[in-house]
Phi, psi and omega in degrees: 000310200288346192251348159268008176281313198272335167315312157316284185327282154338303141334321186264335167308325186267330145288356131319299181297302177288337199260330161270342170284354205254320181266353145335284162324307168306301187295334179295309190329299184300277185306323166297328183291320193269356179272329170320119168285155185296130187264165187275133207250137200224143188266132152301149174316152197281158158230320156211232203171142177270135179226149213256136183227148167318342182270349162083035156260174211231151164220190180220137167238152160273176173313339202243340175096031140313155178255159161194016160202124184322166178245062175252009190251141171296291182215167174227169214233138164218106213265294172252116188287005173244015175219162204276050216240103149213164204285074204266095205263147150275328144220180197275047168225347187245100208213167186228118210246121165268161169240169170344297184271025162089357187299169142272132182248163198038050167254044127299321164292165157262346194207076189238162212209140169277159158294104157267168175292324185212144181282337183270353179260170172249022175284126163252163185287107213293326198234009164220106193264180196225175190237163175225132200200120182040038176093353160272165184234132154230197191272166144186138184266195198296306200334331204094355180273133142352138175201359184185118143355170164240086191235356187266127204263357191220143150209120169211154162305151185275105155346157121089002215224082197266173169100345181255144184246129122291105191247173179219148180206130162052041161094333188276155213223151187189166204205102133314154161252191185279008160270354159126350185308136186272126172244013175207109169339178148246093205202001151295131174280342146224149142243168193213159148281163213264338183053048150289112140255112190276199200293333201271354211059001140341130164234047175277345202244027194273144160260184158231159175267080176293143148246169199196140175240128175258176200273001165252022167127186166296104210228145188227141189269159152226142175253147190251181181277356161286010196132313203300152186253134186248303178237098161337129181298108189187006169226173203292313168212181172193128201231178173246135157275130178247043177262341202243147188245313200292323181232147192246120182265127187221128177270118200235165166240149168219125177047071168089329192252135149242150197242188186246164140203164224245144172047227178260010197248145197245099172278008194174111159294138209296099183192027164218160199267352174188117183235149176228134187263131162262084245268313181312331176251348189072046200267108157240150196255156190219152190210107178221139180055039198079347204245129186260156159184188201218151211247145184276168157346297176284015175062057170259094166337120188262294176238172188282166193264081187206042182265145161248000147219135194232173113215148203251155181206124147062201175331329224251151150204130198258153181235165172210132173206129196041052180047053185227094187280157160196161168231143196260195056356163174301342197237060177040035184283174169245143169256323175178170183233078183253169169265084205237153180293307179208177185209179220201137183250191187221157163331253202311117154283018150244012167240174184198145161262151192244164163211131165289186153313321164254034187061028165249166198240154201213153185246119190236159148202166193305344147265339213249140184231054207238115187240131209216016184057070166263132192267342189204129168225160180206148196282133176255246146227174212069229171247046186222154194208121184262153185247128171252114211268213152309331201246010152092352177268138222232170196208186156222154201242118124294083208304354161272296207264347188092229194256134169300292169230099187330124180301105196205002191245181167284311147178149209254123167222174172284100171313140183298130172067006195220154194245071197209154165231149157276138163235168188199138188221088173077237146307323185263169204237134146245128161308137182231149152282176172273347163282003185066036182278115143285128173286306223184105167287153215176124153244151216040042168311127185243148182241126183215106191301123154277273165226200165311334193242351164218163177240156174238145176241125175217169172219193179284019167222347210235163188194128166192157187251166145202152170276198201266022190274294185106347141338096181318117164220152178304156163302318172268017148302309205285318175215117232249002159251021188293169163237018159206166175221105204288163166221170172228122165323154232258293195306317203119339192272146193253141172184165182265140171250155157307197159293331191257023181111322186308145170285105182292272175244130143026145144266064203226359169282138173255045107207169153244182178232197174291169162301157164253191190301327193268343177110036186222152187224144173278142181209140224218136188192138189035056183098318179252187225228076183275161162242170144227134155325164184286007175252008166103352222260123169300113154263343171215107175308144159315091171226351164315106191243109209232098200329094171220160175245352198256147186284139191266178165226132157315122210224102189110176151266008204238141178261167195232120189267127168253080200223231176296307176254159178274107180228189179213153174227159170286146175233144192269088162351296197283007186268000000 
């Protein structure tokens, strides 16, 4: 008995033993699973469009300009343009959701509905929507599956932050992702996102701001973005410095007063009435008793808090105090005490524009002085600067050699993303390289970002490329899988070549546009607006007449709008 007894004993011991390694497990499972950062939910190439008729009822085309759901709707809603799931309302209470082939779908549900994003957009949640069942909510995605109960009296998107449902279950608040999976409990009285963004608009890496209410007021937390509670709900407020990713900095108040913190570690104590991050210098500006000063990365004094106005640009930081101006360095050097209302920094942190008491702008850096009554000055790149004099005209300034480019335009800017300028003089736009070169002249010229590496300046005759550079390039530079390519004739009249030179259509049009992503290019004569296919095929004679400044594009016979959503409208031949 007694040795079947230790036998029992051993069993249980041992089904004990398992039963704690298994829920370990679960739980290691679990914290790795909700620690998982959220991925950045990206729209597919489009398939299809709410497209528009002139009486300003809706239908849906595809990618290729096929109709495929009639323009019998006041409006349809297509939450992701790359799955065939839409919302076809008749009015606004009464609505029906089709695929592709005219089914009706989710008709399992009592109620499904998309997530926007936002209250100022027609912007939706790409991949997950949500349902109502006996007055509570849950998830389900385009498939029809199920992804949550119906346990939620609230589902909306995470401000700023898509792909995360903000959810409220028993007055409380928590954040899903679009698989239903929990990343912020639910057990908050609010979360927010941290409005953390990297350089790309990524938000894989925004945290949260949590709360919780206690019986002396609101105390707020912070969750990094996997999940992890990083600070305990336990101060007045919590904002993110959002320049920095690797390490996360948040300025918080405890009793009135704020302090910093680096990670979880509080590197500046709570004892000023107010801090600012400066993201170009790496600055925080701190404010107590009215009076300012400032702080290095590490919360290190750069000047004493005994200011009564700054302002900082680049390397510099100018102070004013008992009408006594001077300006510092980043490490507290003094550089000189000249008198400026404010200054302003630039691309080169070793340079900065001042503007005086009498609205001229001066070029300052720690050797360099240059002041020429300039009413506008702006940063190019380098050592270059455009400039606006008196006489209202703009140039651009070398500050070693002097003017780059003469004051002779109206006015001069920095191409987005490119180390090239437009200068523009009465109708024509002139090309500059970053060597200062003029590429290329254009009257009525429209200047338009292609991508990060070219831009197209075209006009109603005209079509030419540069890189970001400001480098005159070929078309078959710009886009290297098209299956036609306009060109232009010797007369000035515009047509297409293949990949290999040939002439596809005529040279008889007066400007075209590229094939766009769906295979259709726009063509333009005598006033009006035609398509053609990637086979060269007129599907629409110029008959368009259409008020635009911009070269338009085509889906289709349906012309194509890009504006907070990607839609398409009919165009009436005969207006």
């Amino acid at each position: 008995m007694k040795f079947n007894e230790e036998i029992g004993k051993a069993k249980i011991i041992l089904i004990i033993s398992i039963l704690i390694v298994l829920v370990v497990g679960i739980i290691i499972f679990l914290n790795l699973n909700k620690e998982k950062p959220v991925e950045t939910i990206k729209q597919d190439p489009y398939e299809y469009f709410a497209v528009y008729s002139p009486d300003g009822k809706v239908g849906v085309i595809n990618k290729k300009g096929e109709k495929i759901i009639k323009n019998e709707y006041s409006q349809i809603y297509i939450p992701n343009q790359s799955k065939d799931v839409f919302f076809c309302f008749k009015n606004e209470q009464e609505y029906t959701i089709f695929d592709k082939n005219g089914n009706d779908i989710f008709k399992n549900f009592t109620s499904v509905m998309p997530i926007n994003i936002s209250d100022s957009t027609m912007e939706m949640e790409k991949n997950v929507l949500y349902y109502e069942e006996n007055g509570k909510y849950g998830l389900v995605d385009y498939s029809e599956k199920k992804l949550t109960d119906p346990i939620y009296e609230e589902v909306n998107s995470l401000a700023n932050k898509p792909g995360c449902i903000l959810v409220k279950k028993d007055g409380l608040y928590g954040v899903l992702d679009s698989e239903g999976k929990t990343i912020v409990d639910v057990k908050y009285n609010s979360v927010k996102g941290d409005e953390y963004s990297s350089e790309n608009g990524s938000y894989e890496k925004e945290g949260y701001i949590v709360s919780e209410k206690t019986k002396t007021g609101i105390i707020y937390g912070y969750i990094d973005y996997k999940g992890k509670m990083l600070i305990d709900p336990k101060y007045e407020s919590i904002n993110r410095v959002v320049d920095y990713e690797d390490d996360i900095y948040l300025i918080f108040m405890d009793n009135g007063k704020k302090g910093i913190i680096k990670n979880n570690k509080i590197i500046v104590k709570p004892k000023y009435q107010a801090i600012n991050f400066y993201t170009n210098s790496k600055v925080f500006v701190v404010n107590k008793n009215g009076k300012y000063g400032f702080l290095d990365e590490n919360g290190k004094e750069i000047l004493k808090t005994e200011y009564e106005s700054f302002s900082i640009a680049g390397n510099y930081i100018s102070v004013k105090k008992s009408d006594e101006s001077r300006l510092y360095d980043l490490h507290g050097n003094l550089v000189n005490t000249n008198n400026y209302v404010s200054i302003l920094e630039t691309g080169n942190p070793s340079f900065f524009i001042a503007q005086n008491e009498q609205g001229y702008y001066s070029i300052i850096s720690k050797d360099i002085q240059i002041d020429n009554k300039y009413t506008y000055i702006s940063y190019a790149f380098d050592n270059f600067f455009i400039f606006t004099n008196e006489d209202g005209k703009s140039g651009v300034l070398n500050i070693y050699t002097g003017d780059e480019i003469p004051a002779e335009y109206d006015n001069i800017i920095l191409l987005e993303n490119a180390r090239a300028l437009e200068a523009r003089k009465g109708n024509e736009v002139d090309i500059y390289s970053e060597n200062f070169e003029k590429t290329l002249s254009m009257v009525d010229g429209v200047v338009e970002s292609i991508n990060e590496n070219y831009i197209s300046i075209y006009s109603k005759t005209d079509l030419k490329y540069i890189d970001n550079k400001g480098n005159l390039v070929q078309n078959t530079d710009v886009f290297k899988d098209l299956e036609l390519y306009s060109y232009q004739a010797e007369d000035g009249k515009w047509g297409f070549k293949n990949k290999e030179g040939n002439i596809v259509v005529n040279a008889k049009y007066d400007v075209v546009t590229e094939l766009n992503e769906y295979g259709f290019a726009g063509i333009y004569q005598e006033g009006k607006w035609g398509v053609i296919d990637s086979k060269g095929n007129e599907i629409v004679v110029p008959s368009y007449e259409l008020e635009t400044y911009y070269s338009p594009s085509f889906v289709g016979k349906y012309l194509l709008e890009e504006l907070e959503v990607v839609y398409c409208t009919e165009i009436d031949e005969n207006d």
